[in-house]
FILUM-663885 format. One record per residue (C-alpha): residue number from 0; x, y, z; residue in three letters. Coordinates in steps of 0.001 Angstrom, whole numbers. Example, Ala and Ser with C-alpha at 12.3 -4.5 7.8 and 13.67 -1.06 7.14 Angstrom:
<sites>
SITE;0;12300;-4500;7800;ala
SITE;1;13670;-1060;7140;ser
</sites>
This chain:
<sites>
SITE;0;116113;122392;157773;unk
SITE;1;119043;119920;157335;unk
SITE;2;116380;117576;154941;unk
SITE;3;116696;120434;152776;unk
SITE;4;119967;120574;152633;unk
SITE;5;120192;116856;151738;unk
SITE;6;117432;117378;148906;unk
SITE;7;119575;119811;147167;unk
SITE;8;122795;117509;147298;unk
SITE;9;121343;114528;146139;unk
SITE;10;119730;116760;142995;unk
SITE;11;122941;117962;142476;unk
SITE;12;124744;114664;142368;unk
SITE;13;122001;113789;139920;unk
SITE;14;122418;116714;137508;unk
SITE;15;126351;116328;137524;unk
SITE;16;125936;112694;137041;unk
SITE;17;123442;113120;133833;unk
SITE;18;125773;115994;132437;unk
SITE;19;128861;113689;132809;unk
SITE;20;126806;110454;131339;unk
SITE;21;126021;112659;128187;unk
SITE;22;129383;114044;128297;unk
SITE;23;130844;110633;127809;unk
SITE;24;128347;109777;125370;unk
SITE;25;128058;112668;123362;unk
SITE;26;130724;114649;123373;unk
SITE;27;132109;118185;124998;unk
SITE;28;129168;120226;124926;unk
SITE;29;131126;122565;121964;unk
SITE;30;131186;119462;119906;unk
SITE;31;127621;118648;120086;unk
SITE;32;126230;121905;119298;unk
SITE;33;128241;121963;116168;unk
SITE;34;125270;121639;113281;unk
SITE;35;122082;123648;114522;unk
SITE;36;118969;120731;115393;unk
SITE;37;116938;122757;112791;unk
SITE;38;119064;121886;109985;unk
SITE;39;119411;117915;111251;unk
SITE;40;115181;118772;110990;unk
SITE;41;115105;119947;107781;unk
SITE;42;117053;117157;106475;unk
SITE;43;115024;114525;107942;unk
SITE;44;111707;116364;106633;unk
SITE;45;112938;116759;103239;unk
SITE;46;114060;112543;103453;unk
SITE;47;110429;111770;104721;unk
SITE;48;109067;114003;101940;unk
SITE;49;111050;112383;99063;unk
SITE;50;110336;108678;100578;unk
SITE;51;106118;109783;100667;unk
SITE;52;106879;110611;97228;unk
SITE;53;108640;108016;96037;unk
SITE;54;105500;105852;97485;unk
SITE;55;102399;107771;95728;unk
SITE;56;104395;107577;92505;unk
SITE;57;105182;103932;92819;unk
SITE;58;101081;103232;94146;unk
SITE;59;99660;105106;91218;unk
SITE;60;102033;103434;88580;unk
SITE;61;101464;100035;89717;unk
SITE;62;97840;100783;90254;unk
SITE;63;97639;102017;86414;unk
SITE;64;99839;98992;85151;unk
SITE;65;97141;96556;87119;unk
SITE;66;94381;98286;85543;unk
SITE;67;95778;97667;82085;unk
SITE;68;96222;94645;82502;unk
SITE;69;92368;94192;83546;unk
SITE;70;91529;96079;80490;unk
SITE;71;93747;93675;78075;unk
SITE;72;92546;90778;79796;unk
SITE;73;88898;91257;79551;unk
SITE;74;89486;92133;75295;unk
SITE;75;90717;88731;75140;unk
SITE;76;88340;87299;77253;unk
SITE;77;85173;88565;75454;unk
SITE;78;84071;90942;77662;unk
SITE;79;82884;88365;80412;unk
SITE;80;83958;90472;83223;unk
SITE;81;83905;94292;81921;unk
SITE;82;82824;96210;79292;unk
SITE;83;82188;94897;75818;unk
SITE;84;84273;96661;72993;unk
SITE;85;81947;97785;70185;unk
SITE;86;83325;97900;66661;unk
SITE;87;81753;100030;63888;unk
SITE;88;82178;99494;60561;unk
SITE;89;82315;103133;58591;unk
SITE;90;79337;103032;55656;unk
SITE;91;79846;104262;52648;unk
SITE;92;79097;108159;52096;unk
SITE;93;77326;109047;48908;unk
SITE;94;79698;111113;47409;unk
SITE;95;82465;108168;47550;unk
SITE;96;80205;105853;45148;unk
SITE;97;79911;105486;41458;unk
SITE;98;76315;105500;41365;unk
SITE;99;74490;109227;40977;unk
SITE;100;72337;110637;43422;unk
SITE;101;68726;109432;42469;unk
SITE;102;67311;113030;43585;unk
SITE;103;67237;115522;40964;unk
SITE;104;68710;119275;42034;unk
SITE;105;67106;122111;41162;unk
SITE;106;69064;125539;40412;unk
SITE;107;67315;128444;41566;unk
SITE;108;66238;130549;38591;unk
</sites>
């Protein structure tokens, strides 16, 4: 019966030792639970979220920029590494020449 006894004390000294540590640490208990954790939460969330943000934007413009500079580079390469630009020249369309159209058109009587 006494070990109980002794159990007890010695988890008491414990408990009042670890609630005057953090009191010393921390603060009067009234002065820590000043801002609610949830809000200290939702700050930290909405930092993480910005920061994750901030990455994909900077990833996906620095990804397009290097691809750009592929593109460029292969133009003035010659197409040795990518695709090969095609250029068209426009023809002429008949009604833009001088010459008449050889076919004869018929009105319909």
């Amino acid at each position: 019966m006494s070990g109980d006894r002794d159990v007890v004390l010695l988890e008491t000294v414990k408990t009042h030792r670890s609630r005057l540590v953090s009191a010393l640490l921390f603060g009067e208990l009234d002065e820590r639970r000043l801002v609610d954790d949830n809000v200290r939460r939702l700050v930290v969330g909405l930092v993480i979220a910005a920061v994750a943000c901030a990455g994909c934007a900077g990833t996906s413009f620095v990804l397009s920029v290097l691809a750009d500079q592929r593109t460029n580079q292969s133009q003035t390469t010659g197409g040795s590494g990518g695709a090969v630009p095609v250029t068209v020249s426009p023809s002429p369309s008949p009604a833009s020449t001088d010459v008449p159209d050889p076919t004869p058109t018929r009105e319909p009587r």
